[in-house]
C-alpha positions in Angstrom: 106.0 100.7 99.9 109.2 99.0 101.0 111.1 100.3 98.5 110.3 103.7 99.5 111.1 103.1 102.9 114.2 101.8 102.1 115.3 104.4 100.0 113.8 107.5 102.3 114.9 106.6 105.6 117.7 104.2 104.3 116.0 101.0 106.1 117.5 97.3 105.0 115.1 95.3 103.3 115.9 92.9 106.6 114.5 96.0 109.0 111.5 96.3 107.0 110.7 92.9 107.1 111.4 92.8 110.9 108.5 95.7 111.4 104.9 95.2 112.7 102.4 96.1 110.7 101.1 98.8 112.7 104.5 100.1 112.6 105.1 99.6 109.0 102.0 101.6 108.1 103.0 104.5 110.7 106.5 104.7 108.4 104.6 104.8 105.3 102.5 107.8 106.4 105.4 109.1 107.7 106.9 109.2 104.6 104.4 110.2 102.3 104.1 113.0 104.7 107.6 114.2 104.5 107.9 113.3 100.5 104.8 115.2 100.2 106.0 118.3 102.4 109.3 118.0 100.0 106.8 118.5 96.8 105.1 121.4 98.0 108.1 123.3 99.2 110.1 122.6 95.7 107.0 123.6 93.9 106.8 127.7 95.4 
């Protein structure tokens, strides 16, 4: 999941470590909200 976070909303690796994990876990739904949003308006 870091990798994804670092790639989708362009985090360093040094950000990512710095996160709580409550926080870190509201960025990956985040994310996989968004990417998943992306999926379903690419696929109409």
């Amino acid at each position: 999941m870091k990798g994804l976070l670092a790639r989708w909303f362009r985090f360093q690796p040094s950000e990512i470590d710095e996160l709580e994990l409550d926080d870190f876990q509201e960025w990956c739904k985040v994310a996989v909200e968004q990417i998943e949003a992306q999926n379903r308006a690419l696929s109409r």
